[in-house]
N, C-alpha and C positions, 0 to 999 in steps of 0.2 A: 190565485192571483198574486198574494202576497210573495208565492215562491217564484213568478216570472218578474217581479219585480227588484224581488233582493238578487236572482242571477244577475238582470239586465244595469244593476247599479254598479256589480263587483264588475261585468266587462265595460262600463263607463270608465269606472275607478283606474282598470289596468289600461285603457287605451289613454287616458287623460297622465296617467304618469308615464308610460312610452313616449310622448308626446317629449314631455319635460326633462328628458335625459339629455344630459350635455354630449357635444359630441366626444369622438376619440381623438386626440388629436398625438400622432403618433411624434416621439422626437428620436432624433438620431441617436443614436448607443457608441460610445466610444468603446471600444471593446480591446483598446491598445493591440500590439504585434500580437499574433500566431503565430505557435511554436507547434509543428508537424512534429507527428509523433509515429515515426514506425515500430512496430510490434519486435518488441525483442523476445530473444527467446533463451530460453530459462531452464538449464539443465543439472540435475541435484542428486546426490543420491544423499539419505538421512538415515542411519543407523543406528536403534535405539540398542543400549545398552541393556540397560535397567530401567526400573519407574524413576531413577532420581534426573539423569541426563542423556544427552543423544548428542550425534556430531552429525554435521552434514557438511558436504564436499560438495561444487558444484562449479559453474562458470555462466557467466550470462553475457549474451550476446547484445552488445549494448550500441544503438544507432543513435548519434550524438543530432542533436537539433539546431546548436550554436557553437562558436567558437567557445571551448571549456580551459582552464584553466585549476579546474579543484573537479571533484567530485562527493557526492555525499550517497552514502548507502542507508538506507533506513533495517534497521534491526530490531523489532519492536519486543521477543523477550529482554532484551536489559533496560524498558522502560520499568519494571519491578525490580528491580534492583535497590537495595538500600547501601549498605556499605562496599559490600562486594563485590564487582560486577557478575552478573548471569552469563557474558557471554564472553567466549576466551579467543582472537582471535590468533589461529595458528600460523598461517600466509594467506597472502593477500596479495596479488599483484595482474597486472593491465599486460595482454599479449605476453603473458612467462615472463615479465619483467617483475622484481617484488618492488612495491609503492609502501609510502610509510602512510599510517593511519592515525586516530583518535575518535574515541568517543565526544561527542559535542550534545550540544541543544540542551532544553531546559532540565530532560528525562534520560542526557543520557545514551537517547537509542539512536541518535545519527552515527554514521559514522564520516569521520572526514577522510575523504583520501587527497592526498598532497602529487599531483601531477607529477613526472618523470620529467614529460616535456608537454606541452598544450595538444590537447583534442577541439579537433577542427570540423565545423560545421558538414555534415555528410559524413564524416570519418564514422565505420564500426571496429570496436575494439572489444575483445573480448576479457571481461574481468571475473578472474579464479580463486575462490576462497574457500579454504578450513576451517572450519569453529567447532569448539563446543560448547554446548546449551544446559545452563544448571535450569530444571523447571521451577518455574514462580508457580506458587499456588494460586491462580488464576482461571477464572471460567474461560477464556479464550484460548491457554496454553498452562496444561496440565495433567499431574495424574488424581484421578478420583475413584475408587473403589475398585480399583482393576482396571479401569476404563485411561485412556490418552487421548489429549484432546492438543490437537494440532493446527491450531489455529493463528497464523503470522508468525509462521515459523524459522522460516528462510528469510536472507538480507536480498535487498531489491534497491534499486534507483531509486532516489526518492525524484518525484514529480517535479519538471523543473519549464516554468513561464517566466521566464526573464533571469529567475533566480531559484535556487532550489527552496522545496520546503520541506521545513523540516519544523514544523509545529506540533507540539508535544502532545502526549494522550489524553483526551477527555473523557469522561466517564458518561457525560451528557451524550448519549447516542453515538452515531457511527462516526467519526470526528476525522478516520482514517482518509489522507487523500491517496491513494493509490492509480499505481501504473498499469496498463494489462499489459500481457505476455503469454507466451505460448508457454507452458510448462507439461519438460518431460522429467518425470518422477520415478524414482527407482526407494523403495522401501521396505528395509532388511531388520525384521526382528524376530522376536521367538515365534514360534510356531503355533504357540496358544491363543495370537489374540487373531482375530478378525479386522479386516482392513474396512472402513465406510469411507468413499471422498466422492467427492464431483469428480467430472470426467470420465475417461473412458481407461478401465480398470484392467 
């Protein structure tokens, strides 16, 4: 008796506070402009040297969302950079034109590129770059016992709602805002190591 008792109080208990919930009361979200994003595509090849650095050549196929006047590429090995930058760029330029550049942002890993002439809403333009990559000792991007770890290797757009972002590295969790892209991959090294990546190999 006591145990049909203490049920029939705990289902009083739970229908007397469903009872007392406030409602939902939904508000409108201002959620400012949307900026469409078509899938660029993202073509590289990266040639490892040695265990100290590698270079990678590529071009990306870049589908502009607003009227642009600058550009920013994100390059996340020279966010470990101290004195010297990590990363070397060789050329740089929009459609076989060369563009002037600079490192910017808090860390470093932006880079600025300085328009030729204005990228226009719809316009795609393809942007072609050389670099070399001194490796930071980093768990994301590094060499450890044999082992290369190839992680935010390559420069990419940085993500761009009204304005680009280019917010520097946190260590608190995954902090990266990143683009998606189609990436096709071409990876030329010695013949001893063994390749692991997503995708289709």
């Amino acid at each position: 008796m006591k145990k049909v008792l203490f049920l029939l109080t705990i289902i009083l208990v739970l229908t007397f506070s469903g009872c007392k919930q406030k409602p939902i009361i939904e508000k409108p979200v201002d959620e400012g402009p949307v900026f469409d994003r078509s899938v660029d595509l993202h073509t590289m090849k990266v040639t490892i040297d040695d265990r100290e650095q590698y270079s990678i050549v590529g071009e990306i196929e870049y589908h502009a969302n607003d009227n642009l006047d600058e550009l920013y590429l994100m390059m996340y090995p020279n966010t470990y950079s101290e004195e010297t930058p990590r990363v070397s760029i060789n050329t740089l330029s929009i459609d076989n034109v060369d563009v002037s550049s600079s490192f910017e942002g808090e860390d470093d890993s932006a880079i600025h590129i300085t328009l030729n002439t204005p990228i226009l809403n719809g316009d795609v333009v393809t942007i072609q770059y050389d670099m070399d990559v001194i490796y930071p000792d980093t768990f994301r991007l590094a060499h450890y016992s044999g082992s290369l770890y190839q992680m935010y290797f390559y420069p990419f757009v940085a993500m761009y709602d009204g304005e680009f972002d280019i917010d520097p590295y946190s260590t608190r969790g995954e902090t990266y805002y990143n683009v998606l892209n189609n990436y096709d991959v071409t990876i030329s090294l010695d013949s001893g190591f063994i390749v692991s990546a997503a995708g289709e190999l």
